[in-house]
C-alpha positions in Angstrom: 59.3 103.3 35.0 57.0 101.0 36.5 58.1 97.8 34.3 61.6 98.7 36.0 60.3 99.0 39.1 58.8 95.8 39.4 61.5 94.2 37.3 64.4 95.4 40.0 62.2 93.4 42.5 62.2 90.6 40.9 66.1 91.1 39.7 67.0 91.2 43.4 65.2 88.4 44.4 66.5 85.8 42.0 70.3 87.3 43.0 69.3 86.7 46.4 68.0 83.2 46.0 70.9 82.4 43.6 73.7 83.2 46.6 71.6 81.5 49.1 71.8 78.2 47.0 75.4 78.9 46.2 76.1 79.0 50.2 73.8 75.8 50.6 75.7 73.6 47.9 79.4 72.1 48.9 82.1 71.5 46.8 80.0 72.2 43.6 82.8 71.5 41.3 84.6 68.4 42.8 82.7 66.3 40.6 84.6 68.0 37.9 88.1 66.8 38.8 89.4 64.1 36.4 91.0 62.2 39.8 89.9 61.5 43.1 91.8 60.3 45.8 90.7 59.2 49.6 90.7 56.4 52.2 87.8 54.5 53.5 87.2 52.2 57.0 84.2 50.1 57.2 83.2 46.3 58.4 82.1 43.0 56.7 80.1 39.9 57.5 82.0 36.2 55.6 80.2 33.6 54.7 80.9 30.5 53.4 77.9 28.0 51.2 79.5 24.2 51.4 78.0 21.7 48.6 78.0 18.1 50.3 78.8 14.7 47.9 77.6 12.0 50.4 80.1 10.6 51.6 79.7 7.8 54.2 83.0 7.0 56.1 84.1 3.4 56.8 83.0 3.7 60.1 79.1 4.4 58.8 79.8 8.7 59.2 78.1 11.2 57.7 79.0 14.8 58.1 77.1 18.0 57.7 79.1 21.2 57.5 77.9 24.4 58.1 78.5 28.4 58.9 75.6 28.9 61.3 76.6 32.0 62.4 78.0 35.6 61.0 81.1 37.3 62.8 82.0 41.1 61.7 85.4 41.7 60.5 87.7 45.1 59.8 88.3 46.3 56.4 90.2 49.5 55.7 90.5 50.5 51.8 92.4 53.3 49.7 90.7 54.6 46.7 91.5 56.0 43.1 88.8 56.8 41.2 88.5 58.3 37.5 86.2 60.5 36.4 85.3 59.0 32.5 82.0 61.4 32.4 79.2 63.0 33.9 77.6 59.6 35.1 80.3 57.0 35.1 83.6 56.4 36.8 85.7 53.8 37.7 87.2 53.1 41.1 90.6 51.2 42.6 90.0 50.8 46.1 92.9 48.2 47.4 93.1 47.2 51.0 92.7 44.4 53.8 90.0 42.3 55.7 90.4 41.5 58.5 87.5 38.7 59.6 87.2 35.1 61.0 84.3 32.3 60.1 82.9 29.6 62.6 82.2 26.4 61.4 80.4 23.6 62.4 80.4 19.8 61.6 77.8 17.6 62.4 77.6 13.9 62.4 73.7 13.2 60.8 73.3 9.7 62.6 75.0 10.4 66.3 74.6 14.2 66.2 78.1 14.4 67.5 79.9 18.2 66.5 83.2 19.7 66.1 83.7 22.7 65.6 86.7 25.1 63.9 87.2 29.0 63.4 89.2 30.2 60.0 90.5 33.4 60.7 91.4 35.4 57.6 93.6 38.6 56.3 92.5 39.3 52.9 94.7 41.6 50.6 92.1 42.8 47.9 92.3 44.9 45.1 88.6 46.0 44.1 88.1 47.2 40.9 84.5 48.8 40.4 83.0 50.6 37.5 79.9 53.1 39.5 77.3 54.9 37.8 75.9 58.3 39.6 72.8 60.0 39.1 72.4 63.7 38.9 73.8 65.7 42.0 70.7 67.2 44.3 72.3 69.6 46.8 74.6 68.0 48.6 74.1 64.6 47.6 74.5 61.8 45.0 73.0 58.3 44.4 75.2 55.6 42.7 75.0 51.8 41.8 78.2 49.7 40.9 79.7 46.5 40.0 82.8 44.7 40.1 85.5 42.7 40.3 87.5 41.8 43.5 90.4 39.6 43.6 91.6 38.8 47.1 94.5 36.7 49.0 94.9 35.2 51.8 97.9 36.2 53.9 96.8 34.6 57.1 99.1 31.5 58.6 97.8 28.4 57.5 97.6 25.9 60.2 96.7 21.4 60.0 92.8 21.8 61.1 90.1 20.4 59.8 89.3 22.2 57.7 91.9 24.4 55.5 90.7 27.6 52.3 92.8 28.4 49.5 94.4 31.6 49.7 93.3 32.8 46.7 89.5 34.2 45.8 88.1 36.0 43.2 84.5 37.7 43.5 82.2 39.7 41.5 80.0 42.8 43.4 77.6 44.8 42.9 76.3 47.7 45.4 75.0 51.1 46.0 75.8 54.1 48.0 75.2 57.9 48.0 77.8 60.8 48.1 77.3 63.2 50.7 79.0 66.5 49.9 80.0 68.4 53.4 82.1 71.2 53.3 86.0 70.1 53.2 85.3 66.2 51.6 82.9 64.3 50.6 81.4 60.8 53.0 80.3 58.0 50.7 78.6 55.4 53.0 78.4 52.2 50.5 76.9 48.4 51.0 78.0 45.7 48.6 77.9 42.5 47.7 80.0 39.7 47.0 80.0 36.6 45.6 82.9 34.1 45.4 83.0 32.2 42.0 86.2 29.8 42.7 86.5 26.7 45.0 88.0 27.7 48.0 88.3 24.7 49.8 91.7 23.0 50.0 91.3 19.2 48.8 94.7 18.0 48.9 95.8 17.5 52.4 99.0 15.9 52.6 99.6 16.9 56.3 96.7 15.0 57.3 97.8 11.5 55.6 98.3 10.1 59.0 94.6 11.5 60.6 91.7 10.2 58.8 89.5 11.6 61.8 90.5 15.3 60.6 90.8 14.2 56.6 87.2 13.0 57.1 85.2 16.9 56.8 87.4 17.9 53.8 86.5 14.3 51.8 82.8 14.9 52.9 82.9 18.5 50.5 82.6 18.7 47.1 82.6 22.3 46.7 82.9 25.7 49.0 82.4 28.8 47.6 82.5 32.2 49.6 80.3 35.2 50.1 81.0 38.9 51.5 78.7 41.9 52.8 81.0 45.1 53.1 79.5 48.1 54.6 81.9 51.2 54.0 82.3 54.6 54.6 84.6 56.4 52.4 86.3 59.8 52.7 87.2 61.5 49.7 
């Protein structure tokens, strides 16, 4: 009698703390669905690294062109991702940036400057492999990496300066699942870095302007760069 006595104590307790924790965890089995489907909204900083060759014009020039500034931009993302086990998954978020770059050109000897902004509307398709750790309450760390192909659908116009409108980037990033009680909010940063020359070096519409062919001759190589900050809802 008294081992049952302080046994149903005990019993009760553990029942109680068992539907208290039930109460406190959301969604404990959405982790367990083989699909996941959502929508995400977020912003982005562009960046663009130039690598000079030297070049001295005929009229004794030498230009220096830089991004000293960030701008944000827009990006708004779908997302499918597939559950492939307990830690990993892998995620198809396609969607659009929207974002715009200042440049500025500098002549080294009479400090003269131009200056041009590429505006951008990037169809990308994201394709990420993220690895979670173990869920605690309501919510979940995770680290990723990537691919991210992404086109340019923005009008071209003659300016100094023109991209490609192709790019192709590899990520990596981090982010924790937050588990409330009708979906989950995935706030996420990443990284990405361009691999491909993005510069256009054939300008046959600027044959007749040397004064404006003069800033693409002066670059060997531009490669681009993205920060994302998202918040997805899944």
């Amino acid at each position: 009698m008294v081992l049952a006595a302080l046994a149903f104590p005990a019993g009760a307790a553990a029942a109680r703390n068992s539907r208290l924790n039930d109460k406190i965890q959301n969604r404990p089995y959405a982790d367990l669905r083989r699909w996941h489907l959502g929508f995400s909204i977020g912003m982005h900083t562009e960046d663009l690294r130039f690598t000079h060759n030297g070049l001295i014009t005929d009229a004794g020039e030498q230009w220096r062109i830089e991004q000293p500034t960030y701008q944000p931009g827009f990006c708004v993302n779908g997302l499918i991702d597939l559950r492939l086990n307990t830690y990993f998954s892998l995620r198809l978020s396609p969607g659009m940036y929207f974002g715009s770059r200042d440049i500025t050109m500098r002549e080294l000897g009479s400090g003269a400057v131009e200056r041009q902004n590429i505006k951008s509307t990037f169809v990308v398709l994201p394709l990420d492999l993220k690895f979670a750790a173990q869920r605690y309450r309501n919510s979940r760390p995770y680290i990723l990496t990537g691919v991210m192909p992404a086109f340019d659908v923005s009008k071209k116009r003659s300016d100094f300066l023109r991209m490609n409108t192709t790019d192709f980037y590899v990520s990596v990033g981090f982010g924790c699942d937050f588990y409330l009680p009708y979906f989950k909010l995935i706030p996420e940063v990443k990284f990405c870095f361009g691999l491909t020359d993005v510069l256009t070096h054939e300008r046959p519409d600027l044959a007749d302007d040397p004064n404006k062919f003069k800033f693409t001759q002066s670059i060997a190589k531009a490669t681009s760069k993205m920060i994302v900050l998202t918040f997805y809802f899944e």
